[in-house]
N, C-alpha and C positions, 0 to 999 in steps of 0.2 A: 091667451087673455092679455098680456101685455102689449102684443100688437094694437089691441083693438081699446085698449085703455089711451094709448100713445094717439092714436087717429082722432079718440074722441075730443084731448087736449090739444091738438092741432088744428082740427075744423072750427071746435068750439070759438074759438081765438081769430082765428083766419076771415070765417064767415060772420063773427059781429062787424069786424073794421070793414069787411065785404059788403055788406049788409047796409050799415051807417054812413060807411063814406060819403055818398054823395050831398045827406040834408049834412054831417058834419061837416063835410067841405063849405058849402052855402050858409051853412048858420056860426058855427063855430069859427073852421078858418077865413072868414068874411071871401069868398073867391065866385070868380064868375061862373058858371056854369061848364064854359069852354075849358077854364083850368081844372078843374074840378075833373071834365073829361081825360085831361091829361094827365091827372094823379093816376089816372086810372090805364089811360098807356102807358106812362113809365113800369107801372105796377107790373104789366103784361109781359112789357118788355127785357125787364128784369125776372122776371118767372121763366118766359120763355128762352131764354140767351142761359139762366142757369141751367137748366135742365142736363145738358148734355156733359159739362163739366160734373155735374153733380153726380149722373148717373154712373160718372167714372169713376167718384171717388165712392161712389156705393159696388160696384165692381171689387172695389179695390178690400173694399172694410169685410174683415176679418167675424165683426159681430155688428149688427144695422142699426141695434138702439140708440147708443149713443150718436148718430146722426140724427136718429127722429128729437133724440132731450137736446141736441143744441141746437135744432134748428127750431122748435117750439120754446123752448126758452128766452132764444133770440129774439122771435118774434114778438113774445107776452112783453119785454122789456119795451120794443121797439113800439108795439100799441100801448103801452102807459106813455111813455116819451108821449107819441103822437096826439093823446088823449090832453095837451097840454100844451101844446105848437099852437101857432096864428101863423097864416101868410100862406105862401106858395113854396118857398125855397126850403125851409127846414121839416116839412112832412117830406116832398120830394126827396130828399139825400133820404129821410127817415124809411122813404121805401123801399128806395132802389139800394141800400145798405141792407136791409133785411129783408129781402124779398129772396133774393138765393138763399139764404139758409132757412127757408121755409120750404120754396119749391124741393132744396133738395128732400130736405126730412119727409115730404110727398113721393118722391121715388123712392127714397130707402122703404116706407110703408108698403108701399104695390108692391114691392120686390119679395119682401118678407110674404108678403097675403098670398101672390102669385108662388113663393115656393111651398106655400102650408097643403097641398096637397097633390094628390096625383093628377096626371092630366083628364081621366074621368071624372074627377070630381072641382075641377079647377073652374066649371060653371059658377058652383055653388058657393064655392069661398069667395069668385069675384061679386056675386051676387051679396054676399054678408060684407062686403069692401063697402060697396055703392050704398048699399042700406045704411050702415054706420053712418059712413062718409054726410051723405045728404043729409039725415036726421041731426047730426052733431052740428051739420051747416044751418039746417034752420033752426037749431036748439037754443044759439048762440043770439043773439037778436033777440028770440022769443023769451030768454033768460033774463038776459041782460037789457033788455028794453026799458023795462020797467024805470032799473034804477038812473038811467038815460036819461027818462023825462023824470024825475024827480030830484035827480042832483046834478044832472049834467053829463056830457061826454068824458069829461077825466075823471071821474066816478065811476059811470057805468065800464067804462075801456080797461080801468084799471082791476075792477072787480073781477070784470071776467079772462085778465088775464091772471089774477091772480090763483083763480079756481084752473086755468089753464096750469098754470107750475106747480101747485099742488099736482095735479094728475099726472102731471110728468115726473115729477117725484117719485110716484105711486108707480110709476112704469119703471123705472129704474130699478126703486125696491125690489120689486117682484124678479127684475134679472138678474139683481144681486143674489141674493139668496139662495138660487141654484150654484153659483158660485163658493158661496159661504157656506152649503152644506158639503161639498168635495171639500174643501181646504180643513174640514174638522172632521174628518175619516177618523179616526183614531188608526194609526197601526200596531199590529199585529209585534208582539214581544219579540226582541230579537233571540234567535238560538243561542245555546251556550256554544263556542267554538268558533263562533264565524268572527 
């Protein structure tokens, strides 16, 4: 359950700026079409150049969460920031500075989903990945649209990054707690003699 708590606040997040970019690019950060396109390479190209460093350091991590809470956290800050930019040049760094630590928090997910079962059933867990995944992608938009057009993009962006860090909150909790219940074991009276 924490997995799939953690996906929801990453897509949710991910797939509004995904979503909006292009009329925010055009209306908000006043830009031509052409740049606009090219928030959207850098985006890619910073997604895709992370990947492989990232997958290392999920290789490398001992427990996955804490990759998905900072690379979703990152992000939610990164789309408030963004939610509040004009021009080309400061959404652009605002990307390509938080775009790795999104992509990665996207491999530490598949990683965890891909080890949640056996290989006969590894269909069906990627299948609950993809369902999550797309649903929270267009959840984010259909959510947060609303208050888009009613109070604007650093309104709506902020909003829904904020329900983004709540739920990552919520995913943390939930890993904490199996920790917090082993550290409060009580033991067992020492014998007289030893």
């Amino acid at each position: 359950m924490p997995v799939v708590t953690g996906l929801v606040a990453a897509t949710l997040v991910w797939g509004t700026v995904g979503a909006f970019l292009p009329i925010f690019g055009r209306e908000a950060l006043a830009l031509p079409s052409s740049q606009v396109g090219f928030l959207f390479a850098l985006q890619a190209v910073a997604n895709g150049l992370a990947r492989i460093p990232g997958g290392r350091i999920v290789d490398w991590a001992q427990h996955r969460w804490p990759i998905v809470f900072v690379g979703t956290i990152v992000w939610s800050i990164a789309t408030i920031v963004l939610g509040h930019l004009h021009g080309f040049v400061a959404p652009a760094i605002v990307m390509i500075v938080a775009t790795p630590f999104m992509a990665t928090a996207f491999v530490a997910i598949g990683v965890v989903f891909g080890n949640l079962s056996a290989a006969s059933t590894r269909g069906v867990t990627m299948g609950v990945y993809g369902t999550v995944l797309f649903l929270s992608l267009a959840a984010g938009p259909l959510l947060f649209g609303p208050i888009i057009q009613a109070s604007g993009y650093a309104a709506g962006f902020t909003a829904c990054a904020a329900v983004s860090i709540v739920l990552t909150l919520v995913m943390a909790a939930m890993h904490a707690e199996p920790l917090r219940r082993r550290v409060e074991v009580p033991l067992p009276p020492a014998t007289p003699g030893t």
